[in-house]
C-alpha positions as CSV (number, residue, x, y, z in Angstrom):
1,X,-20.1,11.6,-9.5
2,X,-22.6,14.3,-11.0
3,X,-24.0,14.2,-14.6
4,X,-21.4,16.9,-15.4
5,X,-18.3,14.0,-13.8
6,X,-17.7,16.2,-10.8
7,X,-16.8,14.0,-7.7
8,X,-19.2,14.5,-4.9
9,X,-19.0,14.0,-1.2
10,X,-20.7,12.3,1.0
11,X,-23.5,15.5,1.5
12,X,-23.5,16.0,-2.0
13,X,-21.1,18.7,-1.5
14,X,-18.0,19.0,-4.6
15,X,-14.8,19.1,-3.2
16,X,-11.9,21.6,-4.7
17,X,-9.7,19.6,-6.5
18,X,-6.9,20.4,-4.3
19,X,-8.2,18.5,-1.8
20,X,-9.2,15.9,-4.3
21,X,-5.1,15.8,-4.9
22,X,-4.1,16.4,-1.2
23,X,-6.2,12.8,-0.2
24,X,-5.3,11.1,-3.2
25,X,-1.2,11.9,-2.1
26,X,-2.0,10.7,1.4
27,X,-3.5,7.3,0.3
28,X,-0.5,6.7,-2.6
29,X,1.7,7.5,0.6
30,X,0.1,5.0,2.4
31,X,-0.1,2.7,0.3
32,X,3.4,3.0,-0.2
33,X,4.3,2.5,3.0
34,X,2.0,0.1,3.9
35,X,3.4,-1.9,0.8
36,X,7.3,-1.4,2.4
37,X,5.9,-3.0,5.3
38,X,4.3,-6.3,3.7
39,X,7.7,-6.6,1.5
40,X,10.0,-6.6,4.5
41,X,8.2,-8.9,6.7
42,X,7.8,-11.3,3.9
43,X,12.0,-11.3,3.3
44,X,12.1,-11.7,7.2
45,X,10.1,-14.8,6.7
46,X,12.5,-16.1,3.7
47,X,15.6,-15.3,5.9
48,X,13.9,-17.1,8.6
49,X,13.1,-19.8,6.3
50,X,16.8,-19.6,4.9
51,X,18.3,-20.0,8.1
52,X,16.8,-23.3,9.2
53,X,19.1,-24.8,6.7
54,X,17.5,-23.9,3.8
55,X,20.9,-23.2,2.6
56,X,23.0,-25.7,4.0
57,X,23.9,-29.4,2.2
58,X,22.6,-31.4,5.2
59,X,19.0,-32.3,3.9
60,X,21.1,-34.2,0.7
């Protein structure tokens, strides 16, 4: 950032804020999606888990 808060780039170029908004959206998006992607592998691992009897009264 500049003295006067603006964000800079790399060069030392300011980007229009609609860009600014544009990448910002892309990485929530991502993140997002990303995020979907840890949750549902982590409830595959608990099903997994589940059904090796993790449900069942055998181990009493």
């Amino acid at each position: 950032m500049t003295a006067e808060g603006s964000p800079r780039t790399d060069s030392g170029a300011q980007e229009p804020v609609g860009d600014l908004i544009q990448h910002a959206s892309k990485q929530l998006s991502r993140l997002f999606h990303d995020e979907l992607r840890l949750a549902q592998a982590e409830m595959t691992q608990k099903g997994k888990r589940f059904g090796r009897g993790g449900g069942t009264d055998r181990h009493r």
